[in-house]
C-alpha positions in Angstrom: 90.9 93.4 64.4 94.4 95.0 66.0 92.6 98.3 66.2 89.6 96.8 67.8 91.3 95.0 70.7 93.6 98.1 71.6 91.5 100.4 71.5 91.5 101.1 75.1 96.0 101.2 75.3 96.7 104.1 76.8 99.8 104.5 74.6 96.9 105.3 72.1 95.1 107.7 73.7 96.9 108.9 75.9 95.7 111.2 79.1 96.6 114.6 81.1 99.3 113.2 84.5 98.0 114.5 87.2 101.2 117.1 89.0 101.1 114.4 91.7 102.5 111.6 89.4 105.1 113.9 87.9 105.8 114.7 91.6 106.2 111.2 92.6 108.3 110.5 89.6 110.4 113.0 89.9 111.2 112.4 93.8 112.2 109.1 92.7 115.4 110.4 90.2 115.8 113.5 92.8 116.3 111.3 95.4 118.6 108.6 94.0 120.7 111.5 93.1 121.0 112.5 96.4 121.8 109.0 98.4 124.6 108.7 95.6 126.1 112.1 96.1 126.1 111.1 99.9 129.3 108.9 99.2 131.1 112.0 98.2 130.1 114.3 101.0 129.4 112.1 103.8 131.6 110.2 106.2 130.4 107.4 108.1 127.9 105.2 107.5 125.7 107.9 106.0 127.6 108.0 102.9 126.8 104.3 102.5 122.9 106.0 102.2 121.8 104.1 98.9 122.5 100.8 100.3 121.0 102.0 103.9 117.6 103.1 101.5 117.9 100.4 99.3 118.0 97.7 102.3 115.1 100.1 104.4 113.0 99.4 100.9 113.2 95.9 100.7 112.6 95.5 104.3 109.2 97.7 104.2 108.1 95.7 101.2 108.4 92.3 103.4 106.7 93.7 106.4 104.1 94.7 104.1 103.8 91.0 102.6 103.5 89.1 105.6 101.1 91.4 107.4 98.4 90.6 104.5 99.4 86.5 104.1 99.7 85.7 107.9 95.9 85.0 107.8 97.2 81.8 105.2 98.7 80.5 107.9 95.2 79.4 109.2 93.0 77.4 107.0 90.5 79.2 105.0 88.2 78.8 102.4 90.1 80.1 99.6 92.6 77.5 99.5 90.3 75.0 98.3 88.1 76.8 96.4 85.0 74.0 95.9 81.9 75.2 94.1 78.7 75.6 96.2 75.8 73.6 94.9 73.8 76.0 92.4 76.2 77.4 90.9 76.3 78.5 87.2 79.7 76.1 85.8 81.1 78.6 83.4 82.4 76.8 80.3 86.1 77.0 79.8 88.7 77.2 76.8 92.2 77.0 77.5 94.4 78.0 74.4 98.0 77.2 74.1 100.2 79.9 72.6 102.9 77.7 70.6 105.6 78.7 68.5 107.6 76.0 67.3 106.6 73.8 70.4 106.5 70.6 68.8 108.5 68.8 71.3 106.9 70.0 73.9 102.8 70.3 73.0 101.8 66.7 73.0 102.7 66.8 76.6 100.8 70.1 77.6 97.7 68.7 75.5 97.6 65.7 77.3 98.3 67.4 80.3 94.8 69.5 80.3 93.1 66.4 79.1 94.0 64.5 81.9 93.0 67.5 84.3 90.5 66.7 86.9 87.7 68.8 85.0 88.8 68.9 81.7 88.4 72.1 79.7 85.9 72.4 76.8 87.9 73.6 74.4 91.2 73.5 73.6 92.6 75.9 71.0 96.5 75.9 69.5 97.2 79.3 68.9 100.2 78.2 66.1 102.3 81.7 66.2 104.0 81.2 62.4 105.5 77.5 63.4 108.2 76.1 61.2 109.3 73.1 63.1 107.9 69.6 62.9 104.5 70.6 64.5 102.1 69.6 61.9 103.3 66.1 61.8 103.3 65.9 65.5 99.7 67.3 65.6 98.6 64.8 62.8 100.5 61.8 64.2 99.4 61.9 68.0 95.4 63.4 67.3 94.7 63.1 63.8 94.7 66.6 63.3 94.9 68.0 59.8 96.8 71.5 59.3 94.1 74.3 58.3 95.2 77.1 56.2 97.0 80.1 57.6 94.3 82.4 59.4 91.7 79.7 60.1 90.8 76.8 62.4 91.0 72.8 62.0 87.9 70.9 62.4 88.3 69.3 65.7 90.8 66.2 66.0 89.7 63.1 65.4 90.3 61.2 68.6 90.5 64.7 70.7 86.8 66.6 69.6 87.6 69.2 72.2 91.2 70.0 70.6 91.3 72.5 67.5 93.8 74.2 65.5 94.3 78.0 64.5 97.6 79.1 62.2 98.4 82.3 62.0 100.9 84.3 60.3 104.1 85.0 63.0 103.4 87.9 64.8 104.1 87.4 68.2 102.1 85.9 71.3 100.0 88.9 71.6 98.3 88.7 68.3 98.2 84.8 68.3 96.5 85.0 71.7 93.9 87.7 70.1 93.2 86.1 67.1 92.4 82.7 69.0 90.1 84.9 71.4 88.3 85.6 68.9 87.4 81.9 67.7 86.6 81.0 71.3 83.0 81.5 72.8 83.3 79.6 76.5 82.4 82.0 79.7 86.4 81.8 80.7 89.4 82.1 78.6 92.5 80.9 80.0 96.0 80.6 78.5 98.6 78.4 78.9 102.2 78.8 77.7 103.2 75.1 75.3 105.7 75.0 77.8 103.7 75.2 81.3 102.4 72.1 82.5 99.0 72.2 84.5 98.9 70.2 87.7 95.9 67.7 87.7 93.0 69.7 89.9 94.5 73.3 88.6 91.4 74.0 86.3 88.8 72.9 88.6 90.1 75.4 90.9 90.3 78.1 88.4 86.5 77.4 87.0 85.1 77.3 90.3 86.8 80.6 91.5 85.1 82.1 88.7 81.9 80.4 89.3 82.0 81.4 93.1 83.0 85.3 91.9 80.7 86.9 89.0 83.2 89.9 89.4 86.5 88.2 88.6 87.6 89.1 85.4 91.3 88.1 85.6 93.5 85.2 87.6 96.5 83.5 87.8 97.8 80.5 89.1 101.1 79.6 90.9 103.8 78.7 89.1 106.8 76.5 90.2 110.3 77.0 88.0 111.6 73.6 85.8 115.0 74.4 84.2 116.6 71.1 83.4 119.3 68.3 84.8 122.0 70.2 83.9 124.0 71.9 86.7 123.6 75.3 86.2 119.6 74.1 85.3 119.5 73.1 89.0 121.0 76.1 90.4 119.4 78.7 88.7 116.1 76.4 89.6 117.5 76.5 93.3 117.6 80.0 93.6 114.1 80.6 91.3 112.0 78.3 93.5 112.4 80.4 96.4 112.2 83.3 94.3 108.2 82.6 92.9 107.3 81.4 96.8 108.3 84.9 97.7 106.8 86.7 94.1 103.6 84.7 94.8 102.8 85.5 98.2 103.6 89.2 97.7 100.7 88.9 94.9 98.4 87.9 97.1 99.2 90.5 99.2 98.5 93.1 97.0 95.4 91.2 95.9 94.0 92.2 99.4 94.3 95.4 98.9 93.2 95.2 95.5 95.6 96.4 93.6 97.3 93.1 91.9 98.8 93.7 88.8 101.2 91.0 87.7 99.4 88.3 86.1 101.0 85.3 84.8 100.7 84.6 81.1 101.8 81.0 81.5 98.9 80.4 83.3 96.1 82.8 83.9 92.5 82.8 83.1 89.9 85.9 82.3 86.3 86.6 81.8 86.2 86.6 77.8 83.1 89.3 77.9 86.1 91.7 79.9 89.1 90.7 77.9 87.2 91.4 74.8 85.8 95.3 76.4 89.3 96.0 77.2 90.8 95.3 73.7 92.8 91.9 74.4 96.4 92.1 74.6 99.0 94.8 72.8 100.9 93.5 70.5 103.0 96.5 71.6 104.0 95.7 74.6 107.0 93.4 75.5 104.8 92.2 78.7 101.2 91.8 77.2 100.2 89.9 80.3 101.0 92.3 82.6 100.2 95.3 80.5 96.9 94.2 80.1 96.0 93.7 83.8 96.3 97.6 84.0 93.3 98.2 81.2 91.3 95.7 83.4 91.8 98.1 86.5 91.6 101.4 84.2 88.0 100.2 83.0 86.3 99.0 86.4 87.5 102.4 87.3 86.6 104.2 84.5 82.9 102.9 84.8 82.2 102.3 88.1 82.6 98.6 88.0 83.3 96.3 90.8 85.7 94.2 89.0 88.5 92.0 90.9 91.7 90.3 90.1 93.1 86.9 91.9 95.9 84.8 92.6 94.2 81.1 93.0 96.4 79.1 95.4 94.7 76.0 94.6 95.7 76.5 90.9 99.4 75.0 90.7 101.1 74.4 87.8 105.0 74.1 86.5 106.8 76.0 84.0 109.9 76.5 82.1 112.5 78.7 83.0 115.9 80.0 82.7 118.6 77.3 83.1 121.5 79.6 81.8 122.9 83.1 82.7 122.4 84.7 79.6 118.7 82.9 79.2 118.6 84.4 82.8 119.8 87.7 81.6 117.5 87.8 78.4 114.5 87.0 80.1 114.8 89.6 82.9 115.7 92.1 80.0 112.4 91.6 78.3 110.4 91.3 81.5 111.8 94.7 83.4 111.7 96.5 79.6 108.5 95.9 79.6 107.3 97.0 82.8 109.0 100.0 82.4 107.0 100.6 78.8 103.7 100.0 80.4 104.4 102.1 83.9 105.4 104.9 81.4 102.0 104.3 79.3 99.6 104.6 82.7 102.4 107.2 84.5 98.4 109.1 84.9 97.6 106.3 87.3 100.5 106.7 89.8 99.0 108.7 93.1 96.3 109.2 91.4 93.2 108.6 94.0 90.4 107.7 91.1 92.0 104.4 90.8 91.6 103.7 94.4 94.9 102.0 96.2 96.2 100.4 93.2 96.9 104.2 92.1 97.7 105.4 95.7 99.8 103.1 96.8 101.0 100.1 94.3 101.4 102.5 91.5 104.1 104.7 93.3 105.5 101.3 94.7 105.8 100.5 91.0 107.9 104.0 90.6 110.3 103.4 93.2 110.5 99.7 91.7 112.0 101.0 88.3 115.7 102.7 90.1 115.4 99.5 92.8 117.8 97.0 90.8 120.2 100.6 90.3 119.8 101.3 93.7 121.3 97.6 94.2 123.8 97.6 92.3 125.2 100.9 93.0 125.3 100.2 97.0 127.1 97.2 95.9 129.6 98.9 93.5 130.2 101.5 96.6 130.6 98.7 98.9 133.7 97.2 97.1 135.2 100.1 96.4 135.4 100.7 100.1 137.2 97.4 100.5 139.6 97.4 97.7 140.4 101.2 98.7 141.3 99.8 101.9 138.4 101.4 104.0 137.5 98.7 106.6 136.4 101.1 109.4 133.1 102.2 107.1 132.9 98.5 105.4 132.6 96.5 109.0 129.3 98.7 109.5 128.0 98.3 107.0 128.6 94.3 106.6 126.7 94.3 109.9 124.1 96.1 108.6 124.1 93.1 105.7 124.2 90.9 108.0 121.1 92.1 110.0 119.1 92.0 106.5 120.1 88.6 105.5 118.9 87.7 109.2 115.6 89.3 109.0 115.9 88.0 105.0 116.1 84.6 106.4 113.2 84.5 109.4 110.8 85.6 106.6 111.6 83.1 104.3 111.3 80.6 106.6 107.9 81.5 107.6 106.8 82.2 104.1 107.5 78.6 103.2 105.1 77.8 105.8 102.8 80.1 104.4 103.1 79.0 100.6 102.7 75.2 101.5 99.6 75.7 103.5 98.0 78.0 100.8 99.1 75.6 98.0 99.3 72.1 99.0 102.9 72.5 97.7 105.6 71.6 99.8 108.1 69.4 97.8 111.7 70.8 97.0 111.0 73.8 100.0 113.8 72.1 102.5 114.6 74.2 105.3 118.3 73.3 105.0 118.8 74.7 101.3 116.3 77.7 101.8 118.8 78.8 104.7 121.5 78.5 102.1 119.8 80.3 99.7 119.1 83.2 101.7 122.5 83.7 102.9 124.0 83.5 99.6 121.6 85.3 97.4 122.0 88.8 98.4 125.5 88.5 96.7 124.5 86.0 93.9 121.4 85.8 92.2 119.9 89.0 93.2 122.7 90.5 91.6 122.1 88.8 88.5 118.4 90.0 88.7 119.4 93.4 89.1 122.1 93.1 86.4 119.2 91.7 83.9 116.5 94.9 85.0 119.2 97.4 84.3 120.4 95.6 80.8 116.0 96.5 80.2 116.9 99.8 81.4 119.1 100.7 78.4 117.7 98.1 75.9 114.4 99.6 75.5 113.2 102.7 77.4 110.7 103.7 75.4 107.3 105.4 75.3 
């Protein structure tokens, strides 16, 4: 079965890079090496040139956001996306990926249950689970434990909810095993810890009804770290941060080239997820990794395939209420983007992909040196301080200044943006998201850039 549903990786069979994405790659490392040396043979400002870049980077990438999201800012269809009469109502199985979830899966199951329009099917993909989770299963539905590598009959007061155990692998090969035991139109999978928010699958079914081409979406998650104080910090910071991650996906969903789908909660067209191969038990990102197979097939044969991000599908997740859980989860995430942009490096500037190879693929390439570009303009920035060198550190704290300024207009106006498009506007206070921009560039976006260069040297591999 592995072989079957990776057949398509690219890390399998691998194919010739174009010169132009060797080109683009190596301008990338060329010219980080050159902003750097600029400290040591530049005077002025200019030899502050990797922050100056860095800060010209970030900028371009907002300017690019909010010229495709301003049109959210009036109402449009998409927002509520309600079935026409007619349609075909493609049936829908949701399976939870669990590894020892026990305290936590009782709430997600009811959770879909209670959903506006309940899913047909609801599958626990049981990763290896050695906690309490069979008692759980049997004491709030009835459900008897199968045997490893097989399925429960249904439970006895849930018929829609089944059971599949499998030998602990890793979310990837759960997830394709429990594909395969699945037969509804739509697939979509939900993390045990990612709680759906009532109407979110009646959104996601009837942007699938509405679009016989979508093959992949996701929905729009909101953070949940805990009480605790450092919970409600990191929670602070990483509520502002998914507004901003969201909106730039559906920026590059306009110009179809969105590739970061969210595992926790995203949905696909079985019939395509099965062509492609399912997810790569490879890959430390399978959710992302796989979204670049989708793209490489519709390319590959002509098809018109798209990808979404459904506004009207809102849900809450888990998340980091720790540094090191921080730190660890960054790691893993920016590891493995950097395995998968190394497997598809033939896709970057490469026109037969269309503008996902043209322009988000070499975005992509710059993205890999951006947290090292951050933390070296940084590093430079307090040496010039503690080496007494005010006259070159004023400028460039006005040129900070400027950023966080800029930084703090669009954020402002993406909240706007994000609550019209959702629905969502609780815990978006203007107050605390001025506070948050102003103290972020020397907080918490360190701390991002600190955990994507620990996946820099943890695992750089091909």
């Amino acid at each position: 079965m592995s072989q079957t549903l990776v057949a398509q990786s690219p890390r399998l069979t691998p194919r010739p890079v174009p010169f132009a994405s060797y080109a683009i790659m190596g301008s990338v490392v060329l010219l980080f090496i050159a902003l750097v040396a600029q400290t040591f043979f530049r005077t002025g400002l200019a030899s502050w040139s990797v922050g100056l870049v860095y800060i010209a980077y970030d900028t371009a990438l907002l300017i690019f956001t909010a010229s495709k999201t301003h049109r959210l800012a009036q109402p449009i269809s998409e927002t509520l996306s309600i079935a026409r009469p007619g349609q075909a109502r493609p049936s829908l199985g949701v399976i939870i990926a669990a590894h020892n979830e026990a305290r936590v899966l009782g709430i997600t199951i009811d959770t879909l249950t209670a959903q506006s329009d309940p899913p047909d099917l609801i599958l626990i993909a049981d990763d290896g689970s050695s906690d309490d989770t069979p008692a759980e299963l049997m004491r709030l539905y009835g459900l008897a434990m199968p045997a490893l590598d097989s399925i429960s009959d249904p439970a006895l007061n849930l018929p829609t909810l089944r059971w599949l155990r499998v030998p602990h692998g890793g979310k990837a090969r759960a997830l394709n095993a429990a594909i395969q035991q699945i037969d509804t139109d739509v697939v979509l999978t939900v993390d045990a810890d990612t709680l759906l928010d009532p109407g979110a699958l009646a959104a996601m079914r009837s942007a699938f009804a509405e679009e016989p081409e979508l093959v992949a979406a996701t929905g729009v998650l909101t953070p949940i770290c805990g009480p605790t104080l450092s919970g409600r910090i990191f929670q602070w910071f990483q509520t502002y941060e998914y507004v901003r991650n969201f909106l730039s996906r559906y920026a590059w969903m306009r110009v179809d080239s969105l590739l970061l789908i969210s595992g926790a909660f995203a949905a696909f067209r079985r019939d395509a997820l099965i062509t492609v191969g399912g997810f790569d038990p490879a890959c430390m990102v399978e959710d992302y990794e796989l979204i670049h197979r989708l793209h490489r097939h519709a390319a590959d044969q002509g098809l018109g395939w798209t990808i979404r991000v459904i506004g009207a599908a809102t849900a809450r997740t888990d998340a980091p209420a720790s540094l090191m859980a921080f730190l660890r989860q960054r790691r893993r995430w920016f590891g493995g983007y950097l395995q998968t942009q190394y497997w598809n490096r033939d896709m970057i500037g490469n026109p037969h992909f269309g503008s996902l190879g043209t322009a988000q693929m070499p975005v992509k390439t710059l993205d890999t040196v951006q947290p090292i570009y951050g933390i070296a303009a940084f590093i430079i920035l307090i040496t010039l301080v503690v080496t007494g060198n005010f006259t070159l550190a004023w400028p460039i704290l006005v040129v900070m200044i400027v950023k966080i300024i800029f930084d703090l207009a669009y954020h402002l106006w993406s909240l706007r943006l994000y609550a019209r498009w959702t629905g969502q506007a609780e815990g978006l206070g203007m107050g605390w998201a001025i506070l948050a921009a102003i103290l972020e560039p020397f907080t918490f976006q360190l701390l991002r850039h600190i955990g994507a260069t620990w996946g820099w040297f943890s695992r750089v591999t091909p």
